[in-house]
SEROZA-331921 format. One line per field, with one value per residue (C-alpha): residue number from 1; residue in one letter; x, z, y. Coordinates in Angstrom, 2 decimals, padded with zeros to 5 digits. Layout:
<pts>
num: (NUM/...)
residu: (a/...)
xx: (X/...)
zz: (Z/...)
yy: (Y/...)
</pts>
This chain:
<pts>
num: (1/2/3/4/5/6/7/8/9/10/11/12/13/14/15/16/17/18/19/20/21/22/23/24/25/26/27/28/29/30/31/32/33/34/35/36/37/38/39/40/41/42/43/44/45/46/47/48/49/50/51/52/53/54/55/56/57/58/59/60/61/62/63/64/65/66/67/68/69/70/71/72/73/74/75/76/77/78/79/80/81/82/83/84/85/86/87/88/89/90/91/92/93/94/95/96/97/98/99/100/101/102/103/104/105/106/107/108/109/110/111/112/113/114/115/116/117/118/119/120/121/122/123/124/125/126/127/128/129/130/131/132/133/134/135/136/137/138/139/140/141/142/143/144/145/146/147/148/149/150/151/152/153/154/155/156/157/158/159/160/161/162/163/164/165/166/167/168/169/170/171/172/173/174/175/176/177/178/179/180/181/182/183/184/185/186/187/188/189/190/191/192/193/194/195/196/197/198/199/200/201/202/203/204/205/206/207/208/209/210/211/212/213/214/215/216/217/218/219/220/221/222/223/224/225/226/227/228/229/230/231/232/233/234/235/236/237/238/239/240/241/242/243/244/245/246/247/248/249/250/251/252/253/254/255/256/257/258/259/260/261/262/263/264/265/266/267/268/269/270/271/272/273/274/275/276/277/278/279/280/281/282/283/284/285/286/287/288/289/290/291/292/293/294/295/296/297/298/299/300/301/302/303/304/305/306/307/308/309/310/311/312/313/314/315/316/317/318/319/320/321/322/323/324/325/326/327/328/329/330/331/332/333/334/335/336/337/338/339/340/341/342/343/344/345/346/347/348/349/350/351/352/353/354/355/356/357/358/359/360/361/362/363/364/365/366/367/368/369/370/371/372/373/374/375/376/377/378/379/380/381/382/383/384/385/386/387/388/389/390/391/392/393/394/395/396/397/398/399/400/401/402/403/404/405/406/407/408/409/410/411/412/413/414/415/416/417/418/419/420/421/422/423/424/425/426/427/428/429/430/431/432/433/434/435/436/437/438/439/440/441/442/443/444/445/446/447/448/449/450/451/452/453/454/455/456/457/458/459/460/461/462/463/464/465/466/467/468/469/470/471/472/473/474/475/476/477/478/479/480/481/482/483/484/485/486/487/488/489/490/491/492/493/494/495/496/497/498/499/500/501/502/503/504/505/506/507/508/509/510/511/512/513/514/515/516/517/518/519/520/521/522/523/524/525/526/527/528/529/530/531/532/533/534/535/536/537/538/539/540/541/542/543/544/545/546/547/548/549/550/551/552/553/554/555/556/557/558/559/560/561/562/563/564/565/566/567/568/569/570/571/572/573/574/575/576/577/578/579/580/581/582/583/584/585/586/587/588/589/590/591/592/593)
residu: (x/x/x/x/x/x/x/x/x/x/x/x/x/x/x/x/x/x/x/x/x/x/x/x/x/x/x/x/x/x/x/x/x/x/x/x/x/x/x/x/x/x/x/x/x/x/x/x/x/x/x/x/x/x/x/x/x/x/x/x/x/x/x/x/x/x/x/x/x/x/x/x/x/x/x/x/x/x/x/x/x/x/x/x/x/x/x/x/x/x/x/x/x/x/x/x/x/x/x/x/x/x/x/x/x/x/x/x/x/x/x/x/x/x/x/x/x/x/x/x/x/x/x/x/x/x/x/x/x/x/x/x/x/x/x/x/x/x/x/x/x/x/x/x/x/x/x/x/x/x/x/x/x/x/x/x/x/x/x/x/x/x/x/x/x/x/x/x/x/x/x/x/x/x/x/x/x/x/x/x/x/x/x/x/x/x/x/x/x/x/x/x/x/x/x/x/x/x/x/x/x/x/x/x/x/x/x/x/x/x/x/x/x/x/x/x/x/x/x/x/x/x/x/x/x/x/x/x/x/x/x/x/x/x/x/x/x/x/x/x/x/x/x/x/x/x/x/x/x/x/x/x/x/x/x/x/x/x/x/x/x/x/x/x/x/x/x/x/x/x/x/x/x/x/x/x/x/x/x/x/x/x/x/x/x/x/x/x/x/x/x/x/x/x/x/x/x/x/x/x/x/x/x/x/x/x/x/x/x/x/x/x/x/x/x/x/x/x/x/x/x/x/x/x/x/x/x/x/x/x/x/x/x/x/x/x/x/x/x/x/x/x/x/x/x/x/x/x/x/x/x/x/x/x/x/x/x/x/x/x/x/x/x/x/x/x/x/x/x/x/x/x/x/x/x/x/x/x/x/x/x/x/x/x/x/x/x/x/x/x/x/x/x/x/x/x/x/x/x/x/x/x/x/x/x/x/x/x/x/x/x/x/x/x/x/x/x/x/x/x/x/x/x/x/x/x/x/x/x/x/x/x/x/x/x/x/x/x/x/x/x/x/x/x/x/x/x/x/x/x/x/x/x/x/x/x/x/x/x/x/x/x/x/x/x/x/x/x/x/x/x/x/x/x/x/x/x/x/x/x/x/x/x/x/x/x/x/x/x/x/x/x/x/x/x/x/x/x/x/x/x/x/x/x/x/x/x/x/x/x/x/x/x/x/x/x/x/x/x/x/x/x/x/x/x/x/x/x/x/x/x/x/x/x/x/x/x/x/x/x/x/x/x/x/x/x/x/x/x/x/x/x/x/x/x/x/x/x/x/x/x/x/x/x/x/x/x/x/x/x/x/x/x/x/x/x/x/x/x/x/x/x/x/x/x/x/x/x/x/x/x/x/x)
xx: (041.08/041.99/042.30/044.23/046.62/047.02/047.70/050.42/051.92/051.76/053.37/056.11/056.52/057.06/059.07/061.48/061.57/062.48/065.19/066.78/066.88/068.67/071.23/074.62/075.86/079.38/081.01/080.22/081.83/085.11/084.14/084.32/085.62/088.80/091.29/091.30/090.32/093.74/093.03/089.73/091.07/088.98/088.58/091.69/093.95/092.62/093.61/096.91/097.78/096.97/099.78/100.22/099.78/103.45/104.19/101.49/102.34/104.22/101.59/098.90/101.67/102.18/099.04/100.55/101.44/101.79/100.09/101.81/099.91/101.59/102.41/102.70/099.05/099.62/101.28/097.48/094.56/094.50/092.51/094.77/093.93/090.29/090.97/091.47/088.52/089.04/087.81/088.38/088.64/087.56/085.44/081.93/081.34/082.64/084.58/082.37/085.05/088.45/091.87/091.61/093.98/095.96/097.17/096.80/099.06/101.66/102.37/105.17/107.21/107.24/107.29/110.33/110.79/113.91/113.94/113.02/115.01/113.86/116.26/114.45/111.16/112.12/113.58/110.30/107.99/110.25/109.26/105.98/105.92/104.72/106.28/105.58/105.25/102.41/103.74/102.07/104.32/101.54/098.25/095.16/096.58/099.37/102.37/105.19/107.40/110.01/112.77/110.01/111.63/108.07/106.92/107.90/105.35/107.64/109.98/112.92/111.40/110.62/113.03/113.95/114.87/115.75/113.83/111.89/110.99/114.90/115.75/112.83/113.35/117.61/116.10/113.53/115.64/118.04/115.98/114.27/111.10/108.84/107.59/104.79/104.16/100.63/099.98/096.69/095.78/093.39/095.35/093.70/096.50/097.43/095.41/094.70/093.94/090.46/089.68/089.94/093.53/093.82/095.23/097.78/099.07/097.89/098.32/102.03/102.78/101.51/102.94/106.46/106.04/105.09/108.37/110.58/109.16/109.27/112.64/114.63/114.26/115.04/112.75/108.90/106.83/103.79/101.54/098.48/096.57/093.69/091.22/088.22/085.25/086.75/087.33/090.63/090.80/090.95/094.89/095.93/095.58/096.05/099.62/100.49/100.10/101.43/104.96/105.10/104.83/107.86/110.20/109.17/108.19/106.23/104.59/100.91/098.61/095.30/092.08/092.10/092.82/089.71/085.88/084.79/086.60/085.44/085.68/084.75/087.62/090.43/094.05/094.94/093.01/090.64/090.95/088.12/088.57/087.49/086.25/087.27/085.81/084.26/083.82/083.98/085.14/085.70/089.65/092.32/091.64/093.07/091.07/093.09/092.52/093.97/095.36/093.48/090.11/091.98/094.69/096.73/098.52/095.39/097.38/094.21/092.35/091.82/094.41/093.39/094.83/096.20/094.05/091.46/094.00/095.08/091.42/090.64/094.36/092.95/089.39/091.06/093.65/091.18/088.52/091.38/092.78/095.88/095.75/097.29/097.45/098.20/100.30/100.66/104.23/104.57/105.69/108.97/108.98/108.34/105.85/103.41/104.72/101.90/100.59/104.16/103.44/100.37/101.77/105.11/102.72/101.17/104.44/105.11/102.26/103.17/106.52/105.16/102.07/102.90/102.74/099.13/098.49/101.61/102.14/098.44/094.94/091.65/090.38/087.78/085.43/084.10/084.23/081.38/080.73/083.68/086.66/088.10/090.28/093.77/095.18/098.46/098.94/097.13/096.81/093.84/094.51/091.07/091.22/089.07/087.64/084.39/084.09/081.96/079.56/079.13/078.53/078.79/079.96/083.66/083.34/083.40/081.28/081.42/080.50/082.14/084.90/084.72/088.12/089.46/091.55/094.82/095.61/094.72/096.66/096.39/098.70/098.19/096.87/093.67/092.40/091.80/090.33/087.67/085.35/082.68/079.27/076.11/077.82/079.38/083.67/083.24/086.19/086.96/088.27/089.50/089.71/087.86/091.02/091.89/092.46/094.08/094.52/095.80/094.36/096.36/093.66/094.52/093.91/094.92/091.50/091.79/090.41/087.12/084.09/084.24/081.86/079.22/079.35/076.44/073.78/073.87/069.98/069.56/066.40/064.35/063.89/060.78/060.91/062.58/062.54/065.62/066.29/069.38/070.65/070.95/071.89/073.90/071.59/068.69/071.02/072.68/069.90/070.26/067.42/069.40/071.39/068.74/067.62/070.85/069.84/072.22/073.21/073.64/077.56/079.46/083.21/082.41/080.01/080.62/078.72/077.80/075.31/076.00/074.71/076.42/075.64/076.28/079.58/078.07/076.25/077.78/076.46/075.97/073.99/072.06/069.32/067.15/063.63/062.41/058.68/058.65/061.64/064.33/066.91/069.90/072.83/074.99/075.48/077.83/079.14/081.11/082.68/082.93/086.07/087.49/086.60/087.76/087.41/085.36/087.95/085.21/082.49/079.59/076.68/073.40/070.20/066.70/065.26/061.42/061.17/062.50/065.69/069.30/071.97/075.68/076.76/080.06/082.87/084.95/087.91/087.83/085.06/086.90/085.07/083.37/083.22/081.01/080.01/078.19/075.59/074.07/070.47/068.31/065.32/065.86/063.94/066.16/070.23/071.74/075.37/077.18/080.12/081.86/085.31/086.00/089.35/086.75/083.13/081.52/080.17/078.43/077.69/076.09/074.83/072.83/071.11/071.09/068.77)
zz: (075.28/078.75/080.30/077.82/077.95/081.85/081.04/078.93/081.11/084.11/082.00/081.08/084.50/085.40/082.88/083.81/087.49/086.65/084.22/087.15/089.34/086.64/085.67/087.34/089.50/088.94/090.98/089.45/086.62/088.61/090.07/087.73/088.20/089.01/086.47/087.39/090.37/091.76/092.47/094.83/098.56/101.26/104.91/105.73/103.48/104.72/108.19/107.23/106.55/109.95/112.01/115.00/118.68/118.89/115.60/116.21/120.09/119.52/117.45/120.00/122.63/120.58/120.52/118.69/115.29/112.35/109.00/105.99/103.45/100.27/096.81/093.61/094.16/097.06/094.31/092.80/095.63/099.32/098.30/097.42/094.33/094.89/093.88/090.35/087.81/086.18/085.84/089.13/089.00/092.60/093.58/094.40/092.98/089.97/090.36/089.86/089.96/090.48/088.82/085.03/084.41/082.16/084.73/087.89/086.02/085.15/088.84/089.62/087.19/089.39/092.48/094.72/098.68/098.69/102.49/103.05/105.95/106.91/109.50/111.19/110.73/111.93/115.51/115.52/115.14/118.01/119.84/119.53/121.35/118.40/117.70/113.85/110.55/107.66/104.75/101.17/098.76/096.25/096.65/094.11/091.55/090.70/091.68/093.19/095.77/094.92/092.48/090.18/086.77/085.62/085.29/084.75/086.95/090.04/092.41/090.19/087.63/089.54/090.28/093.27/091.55/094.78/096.35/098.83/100.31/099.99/102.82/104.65/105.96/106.31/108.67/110.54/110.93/112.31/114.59/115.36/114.01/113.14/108.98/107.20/103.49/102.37/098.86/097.03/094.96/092.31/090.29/088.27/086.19/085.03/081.83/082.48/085.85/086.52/082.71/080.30/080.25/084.53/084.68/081.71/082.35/085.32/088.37/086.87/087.00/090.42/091.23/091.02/092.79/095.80/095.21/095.10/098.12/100.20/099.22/098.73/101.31/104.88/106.97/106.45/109.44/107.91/104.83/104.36/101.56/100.34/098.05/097.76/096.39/094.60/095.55/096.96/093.98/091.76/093.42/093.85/097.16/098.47/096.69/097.28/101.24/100.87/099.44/102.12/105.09/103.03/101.96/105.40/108.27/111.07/108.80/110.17/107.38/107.79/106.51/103.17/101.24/099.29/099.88/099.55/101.66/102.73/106.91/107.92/109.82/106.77/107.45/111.00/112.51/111.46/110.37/111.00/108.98/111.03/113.58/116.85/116.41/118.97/122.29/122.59/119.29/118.47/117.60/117.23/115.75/113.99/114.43/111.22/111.87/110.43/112.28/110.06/107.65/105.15/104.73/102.19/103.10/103.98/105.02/105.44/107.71/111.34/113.27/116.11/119.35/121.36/124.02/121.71/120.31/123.87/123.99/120.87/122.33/125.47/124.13/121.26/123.53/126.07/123.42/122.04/119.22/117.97/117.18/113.28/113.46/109.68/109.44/105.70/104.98/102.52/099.39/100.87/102.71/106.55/108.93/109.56/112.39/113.53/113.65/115.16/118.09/119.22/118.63/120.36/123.54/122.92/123.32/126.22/128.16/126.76/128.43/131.38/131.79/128.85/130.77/131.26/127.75/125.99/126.33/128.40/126.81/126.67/130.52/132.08/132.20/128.36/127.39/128.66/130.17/132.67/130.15/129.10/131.02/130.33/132.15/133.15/134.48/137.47/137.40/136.06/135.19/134.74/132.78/133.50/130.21/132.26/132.81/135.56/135.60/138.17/141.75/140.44/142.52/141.54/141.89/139.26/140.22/138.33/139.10/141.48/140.52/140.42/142.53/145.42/145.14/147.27/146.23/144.87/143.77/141.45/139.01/138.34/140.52/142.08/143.09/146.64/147.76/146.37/148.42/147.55/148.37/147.05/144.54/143.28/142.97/143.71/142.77/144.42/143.53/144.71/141.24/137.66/135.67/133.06/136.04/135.90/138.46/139.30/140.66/142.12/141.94/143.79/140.07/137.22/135.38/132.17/133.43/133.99/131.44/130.34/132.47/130.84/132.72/130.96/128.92/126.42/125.33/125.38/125.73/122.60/119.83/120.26/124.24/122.95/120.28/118.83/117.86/116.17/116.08/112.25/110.20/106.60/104.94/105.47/105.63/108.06/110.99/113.72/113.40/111.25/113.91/115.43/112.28/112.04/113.19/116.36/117.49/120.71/122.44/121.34/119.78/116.42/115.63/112.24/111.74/107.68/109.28/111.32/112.68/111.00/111.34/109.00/109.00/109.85/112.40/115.52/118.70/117.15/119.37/119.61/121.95/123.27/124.75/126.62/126.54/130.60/132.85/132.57/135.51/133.32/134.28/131.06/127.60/125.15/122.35/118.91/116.76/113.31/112.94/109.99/111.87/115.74/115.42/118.78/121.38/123.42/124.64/128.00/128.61/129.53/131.43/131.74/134.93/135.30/134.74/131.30/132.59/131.18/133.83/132.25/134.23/132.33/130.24/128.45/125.43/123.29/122.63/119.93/119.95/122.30/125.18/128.46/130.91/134.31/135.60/139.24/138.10/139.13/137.08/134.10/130.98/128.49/127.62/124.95/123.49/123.14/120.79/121.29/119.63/116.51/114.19/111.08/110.21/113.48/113.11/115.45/115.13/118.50/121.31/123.31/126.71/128.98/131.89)
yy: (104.71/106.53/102.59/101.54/104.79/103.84/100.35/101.42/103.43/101.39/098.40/100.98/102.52/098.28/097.47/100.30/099.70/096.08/097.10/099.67/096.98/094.97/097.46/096.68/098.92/100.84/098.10/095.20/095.69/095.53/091.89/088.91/085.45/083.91/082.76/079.41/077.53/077.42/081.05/079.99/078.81/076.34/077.30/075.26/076.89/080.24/079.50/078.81/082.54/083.37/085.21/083.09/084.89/084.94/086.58/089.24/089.73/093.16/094.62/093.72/095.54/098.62/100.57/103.48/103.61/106.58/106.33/108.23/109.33/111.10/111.56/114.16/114.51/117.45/119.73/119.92/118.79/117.32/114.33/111.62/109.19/110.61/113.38/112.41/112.92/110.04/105.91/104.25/100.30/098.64/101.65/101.64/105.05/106.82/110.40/113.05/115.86/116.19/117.15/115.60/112.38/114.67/116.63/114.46/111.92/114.29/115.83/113.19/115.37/118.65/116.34/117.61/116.56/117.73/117.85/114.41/112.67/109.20/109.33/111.94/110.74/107.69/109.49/111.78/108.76/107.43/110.94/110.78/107.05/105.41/101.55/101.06/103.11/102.47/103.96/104.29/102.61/103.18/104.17/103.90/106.62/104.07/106.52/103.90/105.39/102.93/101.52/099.42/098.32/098.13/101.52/105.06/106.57/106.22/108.17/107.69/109.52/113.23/115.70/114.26/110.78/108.56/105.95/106.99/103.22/102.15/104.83/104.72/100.77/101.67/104.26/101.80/099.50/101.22/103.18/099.90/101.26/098.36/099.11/098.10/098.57/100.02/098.84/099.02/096.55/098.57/100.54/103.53/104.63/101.01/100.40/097.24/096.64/094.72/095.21/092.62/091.78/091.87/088.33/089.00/091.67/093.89/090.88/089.68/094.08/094.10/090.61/091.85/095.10/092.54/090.75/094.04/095.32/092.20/090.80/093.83/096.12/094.02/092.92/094.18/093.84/094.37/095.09/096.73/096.79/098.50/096.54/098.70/096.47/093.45/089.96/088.19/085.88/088.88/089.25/086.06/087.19/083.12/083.00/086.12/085.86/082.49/083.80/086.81/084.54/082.67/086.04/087.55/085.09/086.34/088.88/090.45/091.50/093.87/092.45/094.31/091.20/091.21/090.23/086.43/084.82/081.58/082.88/085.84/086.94/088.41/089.02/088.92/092.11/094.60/097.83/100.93/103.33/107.16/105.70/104.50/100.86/098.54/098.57/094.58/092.97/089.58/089.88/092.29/095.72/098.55/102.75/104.43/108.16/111.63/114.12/116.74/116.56/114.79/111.87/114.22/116.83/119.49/122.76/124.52/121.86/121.45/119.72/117.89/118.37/116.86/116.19/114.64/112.31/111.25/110.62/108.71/106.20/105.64/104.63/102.40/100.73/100.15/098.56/095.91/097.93/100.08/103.69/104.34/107.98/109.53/112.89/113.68/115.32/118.49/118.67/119.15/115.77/117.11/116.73/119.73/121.90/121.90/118.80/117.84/119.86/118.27/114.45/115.51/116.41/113.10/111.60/113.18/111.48/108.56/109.26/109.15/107.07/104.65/102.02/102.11/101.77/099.83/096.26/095.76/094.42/095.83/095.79/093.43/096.73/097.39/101.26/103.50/106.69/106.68/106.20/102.81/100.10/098.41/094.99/093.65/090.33/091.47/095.04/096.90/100.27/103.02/105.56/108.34/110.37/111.39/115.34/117.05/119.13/121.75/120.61/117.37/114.47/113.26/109.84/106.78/104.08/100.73/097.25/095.42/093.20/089.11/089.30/091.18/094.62/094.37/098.04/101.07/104.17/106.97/107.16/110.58/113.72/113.48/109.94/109.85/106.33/103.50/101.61/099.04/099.38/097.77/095.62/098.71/099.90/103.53/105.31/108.81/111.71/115.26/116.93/116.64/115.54/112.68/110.61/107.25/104.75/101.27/098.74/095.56/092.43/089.25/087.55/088.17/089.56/087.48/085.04/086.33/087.71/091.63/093.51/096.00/099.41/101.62/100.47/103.38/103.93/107.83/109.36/109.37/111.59/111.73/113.01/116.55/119.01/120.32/123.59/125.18/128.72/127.98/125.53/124.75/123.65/120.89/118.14/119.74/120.69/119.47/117.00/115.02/113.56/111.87/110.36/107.96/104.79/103.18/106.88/106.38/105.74/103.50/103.58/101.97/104.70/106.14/108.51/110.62/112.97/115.89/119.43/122.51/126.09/128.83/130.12/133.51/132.68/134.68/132.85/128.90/126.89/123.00/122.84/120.06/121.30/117.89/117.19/116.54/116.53/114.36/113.18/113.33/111.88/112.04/113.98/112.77/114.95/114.35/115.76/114.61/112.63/115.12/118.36/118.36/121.83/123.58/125.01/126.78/126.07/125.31/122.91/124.91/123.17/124.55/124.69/124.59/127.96/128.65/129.93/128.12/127.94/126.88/123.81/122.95/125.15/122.96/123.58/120.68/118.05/115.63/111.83/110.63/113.44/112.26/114.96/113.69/115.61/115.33/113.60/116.31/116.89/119.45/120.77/120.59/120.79/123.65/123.62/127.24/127.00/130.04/129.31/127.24/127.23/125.48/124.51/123.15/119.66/117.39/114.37/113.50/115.04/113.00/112.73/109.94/109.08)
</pts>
């Protein structure tokens, strides 16, 4: 009786595992099959939406754009479309939480930017040295920031009652501010969209939103869309793309477009999302970051500053990639003043040292611990992100170049001279700044392969023990960081796992004890991308006996942050955070030999 009671149970215990595996997952039930085969495209028809090189040439020059993120939504949460508790078509995960439909749905009718000026967002985008605007014409939740015909969840029907995408292209064009459309292709307040009647009635709805948008407002640059989890025959997306490149020639789309394609490469460049994306891509990219935790207005959230936005440009322009930086306006229809202030300093540099960055490709050195490199016809410009340690050397050296320098300068304070030596460009400095500096090549370095600088492999988890002054809570020791497979340097990290301390914890610190001693000659630290938060701090190292000695005091850490050390044999590395405006989070802090 007992082996037959274990039989049943194990065929039951079987029987259920097969049936979980079975059970569709939340997105498939947003996936189903085109409604004919006219909606299905070959390879060949695929590469006819292509941009051509010309037609995407200024994008590829502009490096800088602004993202805007908003809507009725603000009035109620800082999460926007997520934050509604409610069915959401496309997604991969239902909502869990959230404002109810009911009164997410119903926000448009308080919604009042009565200050809105698209002239003078248009002059501060100019300001801030960006080229082109993203704006959100209408995101998941359905809300339409335009004159549809179609729907009464619009603009036209909140207090304000004017159309807010009518004035914002008079006021790019006229400021010669390049504009892009962001649409979204699920809809979640649209009853019908990817349920049974999506081919009736949702994709003709959606269909003539497109139309308005590209026909009756100038000349669109761009669109960007947003398809979540479905499939590009699910939107016509063939057709569609087909009519834009007609109503708006020379038109660059992102790779949104929907999954299935028959190539791999959708749109005409890629867009990471949080993170600042390869170091040595295939094609074009786009890094679309916030300026605070969220993409919705966030008035309590931390703003990044500036010089970690400086940062993240540099690293993206020097990878081959634009920077879409969102700012999410108030309920009033203006920019935070605070966030302002940090991308007006941003556009100040790019006042000044612009150059180095617009209208150049990603350099013939690939990102590493040094910075990131641009190229001109036949100047190579370095850009130095690299800190120093105490007593450190200041001196970059990188591989020697496949052609010969006729000059070097430094195009701001502190470069002194470069000589080669052993197959090595040393670069020298006088003082540990965010150095850049120019280099005249007797060829122009296209024509030659990227070089690899640093072959990122930090020392192993398993050579140190990390401690924490506290943590969160277990998914938030500082173990956890080394448990995320590829964590080691690289721009298209992305990482969902970081080290937090309790918010009362008075003296937060990270510490690596190594198992012998280590001749460390780098330590990277992140931030995660939502919190750049830490505006003091130092870098500790044990010495053979026991005792820490600070080596470096630094303000900001951000993405990415290398600090060289002088190789000399230590015991272990500790991180003192002694100032933070929000919940400390790192996301990497690793040691390299």
């Amino acid at each position: 009786m007992k082996k037959y009671t274990l039989l049943l149970l194990f065929i039951y215990v079987s029987l259920n595992n097969v049936a979980q595996k079975q059970q569709p997952s939340y997105k498939d039930q947003w996936q189903f099959a085109a409604k004919d085969s006219s909606f299905y495209v070959t390879a060949e028809q695929q590469k006819e939406l292509y941009a051509t090189e010309t037609e995407i040439e200024w994008f590829k020059d502009a490096k800088l754009g602004i993202f805007v993120h908003w809507g009725p939504a603000l009035l109620k949460t800082n999460v926007l479309s997520w934050g509604r508790n409610g069915e959401r078509p496309g997604a991969g995960k239902p909502a869990k939480n959230g404002i109810k439909p009911v009164i997410y749905d119903n926000l448009y009718k308080k919604f009042d930017p009565k200050n809105f000026n698209a002239d003078k967002w248009m002059q501060q985008i100019k300001n801030w040295g960006a080229e082109y605007i993203v704006f959100t014409a209408k995101h998941h939740d359905g809300f339409v920031f335009f004159d549809a015909k179609n729907t009464e969840y619009s603009i036209m029907n909140t207090p304000y009652g004017k159309d807010i995408c009518k004035q914002l292209a008079d006021a790019a064009h006229k400021a010669g501010v390049k504009l892009f459309w962001y649409y979204s292709q699920p809809d979640w307040f649209h009853p019908d969209n990817l349920r049974e009647k999506h081919y009736e009635n949702y994709l003709p709805y959606m269909k003539q939103h497109i139309q308005q948008l590209f026909t009756k407002y100038g000349k669109i640059n761009g669109v960007f869309w947003d398809h979540l989890a479905t499939k590009y025959w699910q939107w016509d997306s063939y057709h569609i793309l087909k009519d834009l490149k007609k109503w708006q020639p020379g038109i660059i789309s992102n790779a949104r477009v929907g999954f299935g394609w028959p190539l791999e490469d959708r749109g005409d460049y890629d867009t990471p999302e949080q993170s600042l994306g390869p170091v040595n891509h295939h094609r074009y990219w786009e890094a679309c970051l916030t300026m605070t935790d969220k993409w919705l207005y966030s008035p309590k959230g931390p703003i990044k500053p500036y010089e970690t936005v400086l940062s993240m440009l540099i690293q993206v322009a020097g990878n081959g990639g634009n920077l879409l930086l969102n700012l999410g306006p108030n309920g009033k229809g203006e920019f935070v003043e605070k966030e302002v202030v940090e991308v007006e300093k941003l556009g100040n540099w790019i006042k000044k040292y612009g150059n180095t960055i617009k209208n150049t490709r990603r350099g013939i050195y690939i990102g590493g611990d040094y910075g990131a490199s641009t190229q001109i016809g036949n100047k190579l410009y370095i850009h130095v992100l690299q800190k120093r340690a105490n007593n450190t050397e200041v001196a970059i050296v990188l591989p020697q170049l496949p052609t010969k320098i006729i000059a070097a300068k430094g195009i701001t304070e502190g470069f002194k001279n470069h000589e080669i030596k052993n197959g090595k460009l040393i670069l020298h400095f006088d003082k540990n700044l965010d150095n850049i500096v120019e280099l005249t090549l007797a060829e122009n370095p296209n024509q030659f392969e990227r070089i690899e600088t640093w072959k990122a492999k930090p020392i192993s988890k398993e050579e140190f023990i990390v401690s924490e002054s506290s943590f969160l809570d277990k998914n938030k020791k500082g173990t956890v960081i080394y448990n995320t497979k590829g964590n080691v340097f690289s721009e298209g990290i992305h990482l969902k796992k970081w080290w937090e301390p309790r918010k009362d914890d008075k003296n937060p610190s990270l510490s690596l004890d190594f198992t012998s001693a280590k001749k460390v000659n780098t330590v990277l630290l992140s931030e995660n991308m939502r919190s750049h938060c830490v505006r003091d701090f130092t870098i500790e190292t044990k010495d053979k006996n026991g005792n820490w000695n600070t080596i470096y005091n630094g303000k900001t850490i951000g993405e990415g942050l290398r600090i060289k050390l002088n190789g000399n044999a230590i015991y272990g590395i500790r991180l003192n955070v002694f100032k933070n405006t929000k919940a400390i989070q790192i996301t990497a802090f690793n040691s390299y030999e």
